[in-house]
C-alpha angles and dihedrals in degrees: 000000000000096000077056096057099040091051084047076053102054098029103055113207108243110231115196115225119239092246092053086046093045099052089041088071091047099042093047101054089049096052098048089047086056099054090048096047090049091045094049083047089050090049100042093041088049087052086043091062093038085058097052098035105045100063091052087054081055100059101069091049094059078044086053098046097042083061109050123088142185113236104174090338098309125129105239116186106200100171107137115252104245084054095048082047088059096051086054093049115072119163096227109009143037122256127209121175117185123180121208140211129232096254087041102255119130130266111168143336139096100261143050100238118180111231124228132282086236117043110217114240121262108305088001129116140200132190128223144149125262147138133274119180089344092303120111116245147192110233129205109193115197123185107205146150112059146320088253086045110021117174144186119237113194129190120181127190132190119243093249104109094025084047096052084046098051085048097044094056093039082055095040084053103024102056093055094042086052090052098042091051085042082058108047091043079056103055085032089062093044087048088052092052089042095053098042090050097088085055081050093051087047097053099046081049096065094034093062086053123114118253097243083037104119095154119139119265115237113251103190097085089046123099118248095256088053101055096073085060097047094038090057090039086051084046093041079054089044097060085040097058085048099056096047082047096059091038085056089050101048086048087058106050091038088059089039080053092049101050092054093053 
């Protein structure tokens, strides 16, 4: 027991004061608030650019596959130069394009695409993520052709345009959700301040106190929530008053008894 004591000694308890306590239930909820509210706008604005992008990825590949034919079985790609130039330029991102033919082997295209775990039907296409060169991609796959020759028409585009405009929505969001949380820590924290002065004014009241001062503390400038605290601290002075009282009082008698003796 007293190795107990001596450690509570020499290891003080940390109270937190009401005020800590107080913002940390305010700052907490609103920081939390915050990282969801960044994360929901990251997901929908990465759904957003999927949405306007794709089906601009999805345009070259109806291009591509309008302009493949099947001479004696053979894969033949007759799309003009300029235009096969213009599927390759692109002003942000990089563009690859691959067909394939129906037993997976490549006929023509500038990159090595991986093709998808799930091949669309005939005339159908699906969208999904994947690496070209080590970069990561967004992939259109396009069956195409017929049902004697099908083949796959991939078309895969950097992040660059899809990434600016994921950042440019997180920051067009982000920023005023920032600056709305920052202000409401902020008059929170006034508010906080505001509700625990009249605690401050109590206790400066009774610090400024004498120390034989035991007279009651008036109750009628203190808040509702406070008066319970003063009302058992006038009774706690109260108790103390009588006890001097009948100390005195004993002092008294015990030095009249000794004078008649």
């Amino acid at each position: 027991m007293w190795l107990k004591n001596q450690r509570a000694e020499m290891h003080p308890q940390r109270h937190s004061s009401l005020r800590q306590l107080l913002t940390r239930w305010v700052v907490l909820p609103l920081v939390m608030l915050l990282v969801a509210s960044l994360a929901a706008t990251w997901l929908i604005a990465l759904d957003t650019a999927n949405d306007a992008y794709d089906s601009q990825l999805l345009d070259p590949a109806l291009a591509i596959a309008n302009n493949v034919m099947v001479q004696d079985g053979t894969l033949r790609f007759e799309l003009p130069p300029i235009a096969l130039e213009v599927l390759r330029v692109d002003a942000a991102d990089r563009l690859f394009f691959e067909v394939l033919a129906s037993d997976g082997s490549h006929a023509v295209g500038n990159g090595r695409i991986r093709p998808p775990a799930e091949v669309p039907l005939l005339h159908q296409h699906l969208f999904y993520d994947s690496l070209v060169d080590g970069r990561p991609v967004r992939v259109a796959a396009l069956r195409a052709g017929s049902a004697e020759v099908p083949i796959l028409v991939l078309v895969a585009e950097t992040y660059v345009k899809r990434d600016r405009l994921v950042k440019e929505m997180l920051i067009a969001t982000g920023i005023p959700a920032t600056l709305l949380a920052l202000a409401a820590f902020l008059f929170s924290w006034f508010g906080i301040r505001r509700v625990l002065q009249p605690l401050d004014n109590l206790r400066d009241e009774i610090a400024a106190r004498s120390p034989r001062d035991l007279g009651p503390v008036s109750e009628s400038s203190k808040p509702g929530e406070i008066r319970p605290l003063v009302r058992t601290l006038n009774q706690l002075f109260s108790r103390m008053q009588a006890a001097i009282d009948n100390q005195q009082r004993f002092i008294e008698n015990a030095e009249i008894g000794r004078a008649h003796v």
